[in-house]
C-alpha positions, 0 to 999 in steps of 0.5 A, a space after each residue: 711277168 712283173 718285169 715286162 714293160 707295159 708297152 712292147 718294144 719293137 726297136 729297128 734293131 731288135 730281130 723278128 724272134 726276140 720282138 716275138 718272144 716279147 710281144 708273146 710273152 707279154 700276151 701270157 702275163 699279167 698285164 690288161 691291155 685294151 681291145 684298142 691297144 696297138 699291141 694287137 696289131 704288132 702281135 698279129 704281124 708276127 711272121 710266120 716262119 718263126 720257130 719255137 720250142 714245144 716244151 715249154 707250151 704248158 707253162 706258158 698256158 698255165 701262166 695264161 690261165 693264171 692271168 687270163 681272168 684279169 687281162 680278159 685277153 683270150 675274149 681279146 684275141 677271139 674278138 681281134 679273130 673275128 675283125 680279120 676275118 671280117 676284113 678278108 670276107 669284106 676285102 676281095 683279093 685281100 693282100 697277104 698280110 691281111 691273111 697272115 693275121 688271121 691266121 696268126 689270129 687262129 694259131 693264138 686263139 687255139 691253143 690257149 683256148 684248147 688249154 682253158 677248156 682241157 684244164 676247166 675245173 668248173 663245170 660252166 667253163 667259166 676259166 674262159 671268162 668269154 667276156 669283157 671287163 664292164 670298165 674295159 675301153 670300148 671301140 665304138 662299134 662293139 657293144 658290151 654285151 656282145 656274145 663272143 663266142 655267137 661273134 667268133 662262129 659267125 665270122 668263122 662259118 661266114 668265112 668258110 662258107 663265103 671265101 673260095 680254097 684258094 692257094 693264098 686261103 688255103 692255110 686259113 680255111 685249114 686253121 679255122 676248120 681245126 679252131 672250130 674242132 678245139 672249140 667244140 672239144 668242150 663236149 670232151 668234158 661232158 658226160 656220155 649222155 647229153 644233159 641240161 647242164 652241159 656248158 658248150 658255147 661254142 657249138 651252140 652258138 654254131 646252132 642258133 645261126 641263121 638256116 641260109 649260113 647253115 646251109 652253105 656252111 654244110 654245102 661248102 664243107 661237103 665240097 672241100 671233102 669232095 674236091 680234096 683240095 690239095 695243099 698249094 705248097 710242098 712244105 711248110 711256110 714254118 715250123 712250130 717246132 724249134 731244131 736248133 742248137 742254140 739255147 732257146 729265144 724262150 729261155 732268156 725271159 721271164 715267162 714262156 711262149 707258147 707253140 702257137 698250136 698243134 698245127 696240122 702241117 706237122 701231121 702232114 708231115 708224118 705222111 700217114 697215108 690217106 690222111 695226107 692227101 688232103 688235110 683240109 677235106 678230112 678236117 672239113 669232114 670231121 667238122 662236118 660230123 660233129 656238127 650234124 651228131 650234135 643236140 642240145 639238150 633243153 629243159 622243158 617249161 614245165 619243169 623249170 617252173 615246177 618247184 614242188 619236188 625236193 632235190 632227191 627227185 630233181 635229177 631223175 624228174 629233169 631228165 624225164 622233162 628234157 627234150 633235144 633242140 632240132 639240130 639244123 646242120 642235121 636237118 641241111 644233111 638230111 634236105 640236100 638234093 642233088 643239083 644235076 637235077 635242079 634245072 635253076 643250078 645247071 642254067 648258073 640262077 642264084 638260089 632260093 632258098 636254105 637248100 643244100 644242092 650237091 653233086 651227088 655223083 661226084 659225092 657218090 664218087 668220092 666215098 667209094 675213093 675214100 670208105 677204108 676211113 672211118 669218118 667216111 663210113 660215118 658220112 655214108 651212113 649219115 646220108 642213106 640213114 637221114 637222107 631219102 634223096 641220096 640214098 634213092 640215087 645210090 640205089 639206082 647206080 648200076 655200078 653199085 661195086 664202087 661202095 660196096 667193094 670197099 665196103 666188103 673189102 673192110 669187113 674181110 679185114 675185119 681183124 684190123 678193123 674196129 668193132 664200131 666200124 664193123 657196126 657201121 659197115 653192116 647197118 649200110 649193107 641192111 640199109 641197102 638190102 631194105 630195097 628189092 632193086 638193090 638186091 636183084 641188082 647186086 646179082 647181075 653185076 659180074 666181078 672178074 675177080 677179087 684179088 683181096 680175098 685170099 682163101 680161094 680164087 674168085 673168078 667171075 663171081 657175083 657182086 651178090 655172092 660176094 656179099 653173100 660170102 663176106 656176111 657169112 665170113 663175118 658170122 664167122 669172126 664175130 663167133 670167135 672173137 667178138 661174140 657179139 648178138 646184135 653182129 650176128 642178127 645184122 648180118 642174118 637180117 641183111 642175108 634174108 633181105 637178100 634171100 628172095 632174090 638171090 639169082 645164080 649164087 655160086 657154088 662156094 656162096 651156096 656152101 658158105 650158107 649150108 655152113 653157117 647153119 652147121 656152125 651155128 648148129 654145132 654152138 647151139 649143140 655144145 651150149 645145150 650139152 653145158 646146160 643139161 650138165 648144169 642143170 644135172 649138177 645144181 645144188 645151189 642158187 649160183 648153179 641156178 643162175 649159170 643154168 638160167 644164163 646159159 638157157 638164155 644163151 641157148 635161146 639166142 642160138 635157137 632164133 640164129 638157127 631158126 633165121 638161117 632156114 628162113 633164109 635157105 626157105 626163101 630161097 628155094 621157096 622164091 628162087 630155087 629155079 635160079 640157084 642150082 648151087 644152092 641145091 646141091 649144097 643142101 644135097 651135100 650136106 644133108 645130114 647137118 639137118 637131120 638132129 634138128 628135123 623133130 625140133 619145135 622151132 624147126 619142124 615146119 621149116 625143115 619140111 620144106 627143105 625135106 620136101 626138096 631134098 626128096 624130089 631132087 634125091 629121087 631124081 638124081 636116083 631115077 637118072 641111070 649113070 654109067 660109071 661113078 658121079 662127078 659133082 658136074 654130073 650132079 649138078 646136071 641133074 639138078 639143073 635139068 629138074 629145076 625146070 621142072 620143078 614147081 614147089 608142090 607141097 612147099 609151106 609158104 611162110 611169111 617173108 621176112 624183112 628187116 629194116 634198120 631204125 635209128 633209136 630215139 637219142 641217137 646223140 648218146 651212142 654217137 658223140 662219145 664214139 666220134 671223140 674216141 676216134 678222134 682221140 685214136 692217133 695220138 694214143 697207144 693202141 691199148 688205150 684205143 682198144 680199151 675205149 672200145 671196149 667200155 663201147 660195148 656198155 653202150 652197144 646194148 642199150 636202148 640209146 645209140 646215141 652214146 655211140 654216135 657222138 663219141 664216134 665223131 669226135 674220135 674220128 676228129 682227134 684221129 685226123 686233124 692232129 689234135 691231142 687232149 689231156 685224158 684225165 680231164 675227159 667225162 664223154 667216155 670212161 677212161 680205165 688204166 686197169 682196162 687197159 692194161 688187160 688189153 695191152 696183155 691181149 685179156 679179152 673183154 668182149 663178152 656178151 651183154 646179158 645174153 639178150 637178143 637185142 634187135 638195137 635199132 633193127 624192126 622186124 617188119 612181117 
């Protein structure tokens, strides 16, 4: 860059390319130019139909990182970033031009900050070097020791949240939504399990803003995902990409220029389905997310002035004396109301107040459109899990099928669907099964039919006994595929929430649940013959061990089993009157019970389902029957003695009901699983499959935080277009060997200790 002039030339003669190859090239080299310089303004006039080669982007981020230390321009650019903005919030109906170098602005400013961060070698970032030179020139009205990165997300979010989505806006409310997703990519860099010496200034300077900015920035992002604002053009106003057959304008000087970044209008053209609708919604969404799965982790006072330990101690000592520092995009989520019921919203009165108000039937609306994607099952959860008001207004919808349909839909397809999602999708079905409305509810809504559920027709069906068969069907993939504990105790908690008010099940739901017992049972069979054989055969300290495993395992079949006949209790015991077909059902095969019927755990149990089986056995034998029976002459005779019947001699048991609690550090399951997500687009399937994979270590602990947060940032990456370079991230392990076994089709998935692990789920008595 030795060779390039201090000042940039911008002859009259000179074509828009070759004084954008200049002025780039110059940004990249060697040369400091003031904050004041007037090279900033011709560099932000660029125009924005330029084309560029993608190529030769990494060199000319290697050349900026050489010299960003000395020229301080990324500061420089992030600064100039922040004074477009101001004068676009400032100007109402700004002219063009004002936006075009705000959005020239943004374009700059992230891919040279997505390689700084992706590159970092030092664990505080400081190859930012987010800071001015103390002999730099300064304008009068900026201060040295400005914070840049608090400036840059102030007038970001101030924009966001201040500026509507207009045709003319609609680009730079796009890039400023992908700036804040590469800004707050620093998190890629972290280990899975925040800690106090994770360096993320960008997002922590999202965080110490003030509660009135937080709360519109969370309304108006909900808003833009709501409104899936459509882009205002039908195709771009410029390619990033250069498709010509002359030699590139980049070639013929001395240091490359830079694609100005991985913008999303290449994504839009891949048409990728849903995530061409609305580009913006979806970015809008993922930084929703990031922001609200977020906590900074905080060293206490006491530890920080105790300097008694040695260093040996220091590590464990400073994790056990950390705390989480209250995330207030959490707390806004978590306090939005719904303002159709907020008189002062509806009369058009300004607002008092930090309070989030969002339509939340347009909002319930838009998530029933949209639950195939993932990050919209996160939002889902996010809300009924943290937010009371919203999930009381989806549990008083009387068309509940409009989120359970999709919901249900997924986990037929549960193939082609992630573990993690699977996850996701089950704890909303648990949460939901927690209140006794929903689950009477759920069974007078008649579906006329299924059309994605292929085994059987499934005409005039019950939303209840939809579910019903759906959990079962997903017992049955994760026994398997998966094999995954805490599957299979979410989808029986869910099912024996459900039990006490099952009303009218249907014949094949009823079936199903005789079913599942016999699936398990035969488990449980095969597992206690191995053990018998093994114990028989052992002869040494490994023998023993195995038996020992499999002893565990056994234990674990013995509480699945024991769970399914409190289901099939509770509903003869509190609604057998309502569920003939359950009857007969347990009528047909009832010879699936009788192995278990000496059985400790089951004794006590089975009597009750014994004292059913001889009432309506002797009454089916008492009715005189001319010719041979029919199942519709059987069921005749059930329904007919069901009137009658009154549950003489029946045990009553303690009704079960499951609850679902977030663990203490949620952040640890759910950062690592977003940035996953996020990554899932842009690398090959094997890859994604290893990541989820390494997920399961995570699925066992005690933390599920080392799950959410990955999640978000994998839904990021997933839609916003938005590559990282693999080698350089710590949130979540990344295993060439592991991936080459998926890729082979080698099945990983194993269980985890053989444990039953509640994660997350309480048994309430």
């Amino acid at each position: 860059m030795g060779s390039v002039p201090s000042t940039p030339r911008k002859s009259s003669g000179a074509r828009p390319q070759e004084t954008a190859e200049y002025l780039i090239g110059t940004f990249v080299g060697e040369k400091s130019f003031p904050i004041s310089s007037d090279f900033w303004q011709k560099l932000l006039e660029l125009p924005l139909n330029l084309q560029w080669p993608s190529h030769r982007v990494r060199q000319a981020c290697e050349l900026f990182a050489r010299n960003n230390q000395y020229t301080r321009h990324l500061a420089k650019i992030l600064i100039h970033l922040s004074w477009c903005l101001q004068d676009c919030i400032s100007a109402s109906g700004a002219p063009s031009n004002v936006y075009n170098k705000a959005v020239n602005a943004v374009y700059i400013s992230s891919v040279f900050l997505k390689h700084l961060i992706e590159s970092a070698k030092s664990e505080d970032l400081a190859e930012l070097y987010l800071s001015l030179d103390e002999k730099e020139p300064l304008p009068e009205n900026f201060i040295q020791d400005e914070n840049i990165e608090n400036l840059v997300m102030h007038r970001v979010l101030s924009f966001i949240s201040s500026v509507d989505v207009r045709p003319n806006t609609y680009l730079l409310h796009l890039e400023l939504v992908n700036f804040m997703l590469i800004a707050m990519s620093t998190q890629l860099l972290c280990g899975p399990s925040p800690g106090p010496k994770d360096v993320n200034p960008f997002i922590d300077a999202t965080t110490v803003q003030d509660s009135s900015l937080v709360s519109l920035v969370v309304r108006k992002l909900l808003l833009n995902y709501i409104s899936q604002p459509g882009m205002p053009f039908k195709s771009a106003s410029y390619s990033i990409f250069y498709e010509g057959s002359e030699p590139s304008v980049l070639q013929r000087v001395g240091s490359a220029a830079a694609n100005f970044v991985l913008l999303p209008l290449s994504f839009l053209g891949s048409a990728r389905g849903e995530g061409s609708r609305s580009p913006l919604a979806e970015c809008s969404l993922l930084v929703l997310l990031v922001l609200i799965h977020y906590h900074k982790c905080v060293v206490s006072k006491e530890a920080m002035t105790d300097r008694s330990v040695d260093s040996a101690m220091s590590d464990s000592l400073l994790k056990e004396n950390t705390y989480f520092s209250d995330n207030p995009y959490c707390n806004a989520l978590e306090n939005a109301t719904d303002f159709e019921f907020d008189r002062m919203d509806v009369e058009g009165n300004t607002h008092s107040g930090p309070i989030v108000r969002l339509p939340f039937a347009s909002l319930f609306d838009t998530l029933g459109m949209c639950l195939a994607d993932e990050a919209a099952v996160l939002l889902l959860y996010s809300l009924l899990q943290g937010n009371s008001d919203f999930l009381e207004y989806v549990l008083v919808r009387t068309d509940m099928d409009t989120l359970l349909m999709p919901i249900l839909e997924a986990l037929y397809n549960a193939p082609r669907r992630t573990p993690n999602q699977i996850y996701m999708l089950l704890i909303i079905l648990l949460i939901l099964s927690q209140d006794s409305s929903f689950n009477a509810s759920i069974h007078k809504l008649i579906l006329p039919g299924v059309p994605w559920y292929k085994e059987r027709l499934l005409h005039q069906t019950s939303l209840g006994s939809l579910m019903v068969i759906i959990l079962i069907r997903t017992v049955q993939y994760n026994l398997s595929k998966l094999r995954d504990v805490y599957l299979h105790t979410t989808c029986l908690a869910t099912l024996a929430n459900m039990a006490p008010h099952a009303h009218r099940l249907s014949a094949y739901a009823a079936q199903r649940l005789v079913s599942l017992f016999f699936m398990l049972s035969r488990k449980y069979n095969k597992l206690a013959e191995l053990r018998d054989n093994k114990v028989h055969l052992a002869k040494d300290n490994s023998m023993n061990s195995l038996s020992e495993d499999m002893s565990t395992e056994l234990h674990i079949y013995t509480d699945f089993l024991r769970l399914v006949l409190e289901i099939l209790n509770a509903i003869l015991t509190y609604a057998l009157p309502r569920n003939p077909e359950v009857v007969y059902a347990i009528m047909h095969r009832q010879e699936v019970f009788q192995p278990f019927k000496n059985h400790p755990r089951f004794n006590e149990l089975l009597e009750n389902i014994y004292n059913v089986l001889d009432f309506f056995n002797s009454r089916v034998d008492a009715h005189t029957m001319d010719g041979e029976w029919s199942v519709e002459k059987v069921l005749q005779v059930i329904v007919l003695n069901c009137r009658s019947w009154r549950g003489e001699g029946m045990k009553m048991f303690t009704q079960l009901r499951f609850t679902y609690e977030q663990e203490s550090h949620p952040e640890e399951f759910f950062i690592p699983y977003v940035w996953q997500l996020v990554l899932s687009r842009w690398i090959n399937m094997p890859f994604l499959l290893q990541m989820f994979t390494q997920l399961r270590l995570y699925e066992q602990e005690s933390h599920p935080e080392e799950f959410f947060i990955p999640y978000v940032w994998q839904l990021v990456l997933s839609r916003c277009g938005f590559s990282f370079d693999s080698g350089a991230i710590n949130l979540f392990p990344v295993d060439p060997q592991v991936e080459e076994q998926e890729s082979a089709g080698v099945t990983t998935n194993k269980l985890q200790n053989g444990q039953l692990s509640m994660h997350g789920l309480l048994l309430d008595p």
